[in-house]
C-alpha positions, 0 to 999 in steps of 0.5 A: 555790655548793654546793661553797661552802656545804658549807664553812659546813654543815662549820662549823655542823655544828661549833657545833653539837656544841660547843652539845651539849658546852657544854649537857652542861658547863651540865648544862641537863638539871638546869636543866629539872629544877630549873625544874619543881620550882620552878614546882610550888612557885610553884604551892603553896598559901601559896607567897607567905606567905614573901615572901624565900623566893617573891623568891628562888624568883622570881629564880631561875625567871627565870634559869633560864628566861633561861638554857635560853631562850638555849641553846635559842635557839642550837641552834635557829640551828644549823637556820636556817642549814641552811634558809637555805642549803637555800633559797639552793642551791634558788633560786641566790640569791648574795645570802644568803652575806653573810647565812649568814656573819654569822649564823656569826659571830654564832653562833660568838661566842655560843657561845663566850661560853655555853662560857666559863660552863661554866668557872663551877663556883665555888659562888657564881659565879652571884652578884653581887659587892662589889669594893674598891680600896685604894691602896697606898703610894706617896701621891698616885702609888697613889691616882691608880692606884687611880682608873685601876683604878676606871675601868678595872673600870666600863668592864668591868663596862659592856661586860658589861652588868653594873649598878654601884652605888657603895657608899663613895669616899674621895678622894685628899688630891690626886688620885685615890682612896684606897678605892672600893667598889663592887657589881657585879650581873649573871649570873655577876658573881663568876664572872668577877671572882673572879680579879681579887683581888689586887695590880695593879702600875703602871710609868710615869712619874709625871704627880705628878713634876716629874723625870719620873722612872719610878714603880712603884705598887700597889693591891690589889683584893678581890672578895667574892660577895654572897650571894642571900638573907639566909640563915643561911649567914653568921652574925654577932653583933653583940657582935663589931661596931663601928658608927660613923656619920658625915657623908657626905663624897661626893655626895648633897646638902645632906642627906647631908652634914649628917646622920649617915647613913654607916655603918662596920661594923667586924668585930673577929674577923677585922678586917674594915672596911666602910662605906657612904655612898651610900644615903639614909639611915642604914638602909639604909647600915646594911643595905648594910654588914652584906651587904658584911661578910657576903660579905667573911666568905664570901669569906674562908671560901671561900678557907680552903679553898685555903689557911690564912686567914694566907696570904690575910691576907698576900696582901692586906695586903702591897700592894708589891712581889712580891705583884702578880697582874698589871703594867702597864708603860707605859714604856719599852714598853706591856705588861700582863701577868698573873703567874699565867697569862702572858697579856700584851696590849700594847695598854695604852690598850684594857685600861684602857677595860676589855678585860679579856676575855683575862685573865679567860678565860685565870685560868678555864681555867687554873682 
């Protein structure tokens, strides 16, 4: 039996150096230092004075503590498995390798899920983000392919354990959906969608068609991070805004639907659409469409810095052939494959439940 766990103490000993890697690539060390300044300023006389400054400085602490709790945690594993074994060796009990090797296992797959954080160096890929389908053309076909790719980034965003809140729907004329925006919240939410922003291609043969013939559909997807608090980092004047208001057409009750309570913001400089039916009232639907237009302009300057602002424009307005970032074929094979990395994954039905983890690791590391 020790010959056998010197193999697993081979394999801890491994972990363990990659966690020292990983809490070097998560700078934990400024982590700490970031946490007791804030903590010194939560302790400052007249700290609760600004009540948006002491959320923010709040939320942070917590994800601070959260995040250098959970490596600490990780690291401190590292030591229970070498006394578990220590204590197995000493008593001869056979027993516990099933229980070091799940606690392996265990540790293995945490380890490598806080290393892929370390790829999150964006400035705002600690944040939430706003996600937006837009069908294509092709009618009935695009619009039913958007409603796929809506399910398909819940199901996701759900297996992450992100929180999903349905901002504006406008359904098909038949099936599926037209647009769809939606706001994602959890820790690195932007980091990881960031590279799901474009055009997603779909070949199959269309349900819509009496021939059965094979359809080619598009739907492009935007994805904007929502800054944490309302800050002056985006500023907009309002002379340059269009504001509509009217009568929800999703859910919501009799209420909704027979008041004027959504809102459309339209941002003249940079055409800019948003709109927001969800929320109770006309307020808060106001609200909610100035911070998604605020992130949709972050997101914009944001991406000037790779490329000029015509480029981006054409990417997402073209929403046809030869612009797609990714296809899914599911005849006459199954496929999915994303064009920019060539990572490909055949079990098509898994990816539209939402496995998507393969594509979002390999666009973060060829990043």
């Amino acid at each position: 039996m020790i010959l056998e766990f010197e193999k697993y103490r081979a394999d801890v000993e491994l972990l363990r150096n990659k966690l020292v890697d990983v809490g070097e690539g998560l700078h934990i060390h400024l982590m700490e230092q970031e946490l007791t300044e804030l903590h010194e300023e939560q302790n400052a006389p007249g700290f609760w004075d600004n009540l948006e400054r002491s959320t923010h400085v709040t939320r942070r602490i917590s994800h601070l503590e959260n995040k250098i709790k959970h490596y600490e945690s990780l690291v401190a594993n590292c030591d229970d498995i070498d006394v578990m074994m220590e204590l197995a060796e000493e008593e001869d009990d056979h027993s516990m390798i099933a229980e070091v090797e799940a606690m392996l296992d265990e540790l293995r797959k945490h380890t490598e899920e806080l290393e892929l954080e370390t790829l999150m160096r964006g400035k705002y890929d600690d944040n939430d983000a706003i996600l937006s389908l837009h069908a294509g053309a092709g009618g009935t076909e695009a619009q039913d392919w958007t409603s796929m790719l809506y399910r398909m980034y819940t199901r996701y965003c759900e297996r992450m354990g992100f929180t999903i809140k349905l901002l504006d729907i406008l359904e098909g004329d038949e099936a599926g959906l037209k647009s769809v925006s939606f706001e994602i919240s959890g820790d690195h939410a932007y980091g990881y969608l960031r590279g799901e922003k474009g055009v997603h291609r779909l070949v199959r043969i269309s349900p819509f068609d009496a021939n059965a013939r094979r359809q080619t559909s598009f739907a492009s997807l935007d994805v904007a991070p929502i800054l944490e608090t309302d800050d002056s980092e985006i500023e907009i004047d309002m002379k340059d805004v269009r504001v509509d208001t009217y009568h929800s057409s999703g859910a919501g009750g009799q209420n909704v639907n027979k008041t004027s309570s959504a809102v459309r913001m339209t941002h003249f400089p940079s055409g800019i659409v948003v709109a927001c039916q969800t929320e109770r009232d006309q307020v808060q639907n106001r609200a909610t469409c100035l911070r998604m237009l605020k992130a949709k302009l972050l997101e914009i300057r944001e991406r000037e810095r790779e490329q000029e602002m015509a480029d981006i424009k054409g990417e997402m307005k073209k929403i046809e052939w030869g612009s797609q970032i990714r296809s899914y074929v599911f005849q006459p094979y199954t496929m999915v494959k994303d064009h920019r990395t060539g990572y490909e994954m055949g079990a098509i039905n898994d990816v539209m439940d939402g496995a998507l983890d393969g594509f979002v690791v390999s666009y973060l590391k060829m990043q």
